[in-house]
C-alpha positions in Angstrom: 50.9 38.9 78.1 49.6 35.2 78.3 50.6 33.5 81.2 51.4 29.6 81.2 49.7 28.7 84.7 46.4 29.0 83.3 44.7 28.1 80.5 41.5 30.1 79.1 38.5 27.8 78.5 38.0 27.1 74.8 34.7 29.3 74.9 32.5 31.2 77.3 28.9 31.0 77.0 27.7 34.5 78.3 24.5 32.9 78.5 25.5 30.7 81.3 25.8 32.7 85.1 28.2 29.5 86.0 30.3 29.6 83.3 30.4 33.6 83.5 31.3 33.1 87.0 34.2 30.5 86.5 35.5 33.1 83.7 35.7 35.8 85.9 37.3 33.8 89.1 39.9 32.8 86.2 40.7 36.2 85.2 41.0 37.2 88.8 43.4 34.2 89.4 45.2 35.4 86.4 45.7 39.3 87.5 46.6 37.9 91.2 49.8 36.1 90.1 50.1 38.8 87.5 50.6 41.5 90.2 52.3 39.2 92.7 54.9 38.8 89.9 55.3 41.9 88.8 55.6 43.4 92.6 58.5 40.1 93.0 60.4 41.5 89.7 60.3 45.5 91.7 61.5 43.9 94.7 64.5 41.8 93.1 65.6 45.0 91.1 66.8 43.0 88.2 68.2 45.0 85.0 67.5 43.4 81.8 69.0 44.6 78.3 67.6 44.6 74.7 68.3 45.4 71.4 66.5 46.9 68.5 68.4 46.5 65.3 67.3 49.5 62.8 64.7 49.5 60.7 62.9 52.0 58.2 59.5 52.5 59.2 57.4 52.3 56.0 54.8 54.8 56.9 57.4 57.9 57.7 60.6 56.5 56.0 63.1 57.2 58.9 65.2 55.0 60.4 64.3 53.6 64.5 65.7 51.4 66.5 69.8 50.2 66.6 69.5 51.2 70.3 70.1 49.4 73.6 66.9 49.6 76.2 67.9 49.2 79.5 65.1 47.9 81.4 64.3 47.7 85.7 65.9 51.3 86.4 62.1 53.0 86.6 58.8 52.5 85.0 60.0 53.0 81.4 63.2 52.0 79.7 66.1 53.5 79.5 66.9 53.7 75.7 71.3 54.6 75.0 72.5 54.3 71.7 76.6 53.3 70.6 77.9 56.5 71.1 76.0 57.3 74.4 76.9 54.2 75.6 80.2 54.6 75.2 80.6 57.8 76.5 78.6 56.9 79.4 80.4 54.4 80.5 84.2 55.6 80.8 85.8 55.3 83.7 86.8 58.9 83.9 82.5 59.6 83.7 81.7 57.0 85.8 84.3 57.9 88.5 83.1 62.0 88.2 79.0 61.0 88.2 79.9 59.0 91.0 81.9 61.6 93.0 78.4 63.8 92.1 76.1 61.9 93.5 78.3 61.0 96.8 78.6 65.2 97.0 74.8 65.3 96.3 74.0 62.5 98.7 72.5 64.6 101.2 69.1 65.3 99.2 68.9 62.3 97.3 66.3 59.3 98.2 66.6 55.5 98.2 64.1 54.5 95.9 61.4 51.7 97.0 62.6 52.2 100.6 60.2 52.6 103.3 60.4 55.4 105.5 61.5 53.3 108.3 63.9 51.7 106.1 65.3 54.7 104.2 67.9 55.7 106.3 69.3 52.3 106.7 68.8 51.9 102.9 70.7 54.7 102.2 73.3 54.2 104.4 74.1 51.1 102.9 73.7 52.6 99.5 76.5 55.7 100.5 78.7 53.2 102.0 78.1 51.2 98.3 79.1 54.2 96.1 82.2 55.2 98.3 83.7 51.4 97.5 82.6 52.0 93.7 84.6 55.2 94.1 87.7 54.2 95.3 87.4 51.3 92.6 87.6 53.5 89.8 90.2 56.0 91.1 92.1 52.5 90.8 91.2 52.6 86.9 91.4 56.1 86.3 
């Protein structure tokens, strides 16, 4: 991943302790606002989407992709495909994996919450899925 605030030096002459020096304090810049970001894009809990139109892989001959990803849920992407997607995401599923987790609630933790903020956290977040529920039974 490049990132457009910096700009690498056209060459590094390992022979030089100065030039070594400003290389390193440049890749250390460069990791800095690397992490600040990345801990900036946790925080925000954005979800991002993506599609991978399918392709047959040369080497094995089987098709990939024609999937959704689902990114910002966890460390890895969430990959659905057509029909999981639509199954997924009736309101009769939505309205019963909501009324599960409300009825699991109890043991369940708010994710990136500190402990002294957990309880608050999931307050809110019970309080949150209660309104989602009685916004489907409206659909349903």
């Amino acid at each position: 991943m490049t990132n457009n605030n910096t700009t690498a030096p056209a060459a590094v002459d390992f022979n030089d302790t100065d030039s070594l020096k400003a290389e390193l304090q440049r890749l250390q810049n460069e990791n800095k606002a690397l992490a600040e970001k990345s801990v900036s894009e946790k925080k925000l809990g954005t979800i991002s989407f993506k599609s991978k139109a399918p392709f047959v892989d040369e080497k094995d001959g089987k098709e990939h992709g024609g999937n959704v990803g689902i990114y910002g849920l966890g460390r890895y992407p969430v990959t659905m495909y057509l029909s999981q997607i639509v199954s997924m995401f009736r309101p009769t599923t939505i309205l019963a994996l909501l009324e599960f987790t409300l009825s699991v609630s109890g043991h369940l933790k708010s994710k990136g919450a500190t402990t002294a903020e957990a309880d608050a956290a999931k307050a809110k977040q019970i309080a949150e899925l209660k309104a989602l529920i009685a916004t489907y039974k409206k659909l349903v």
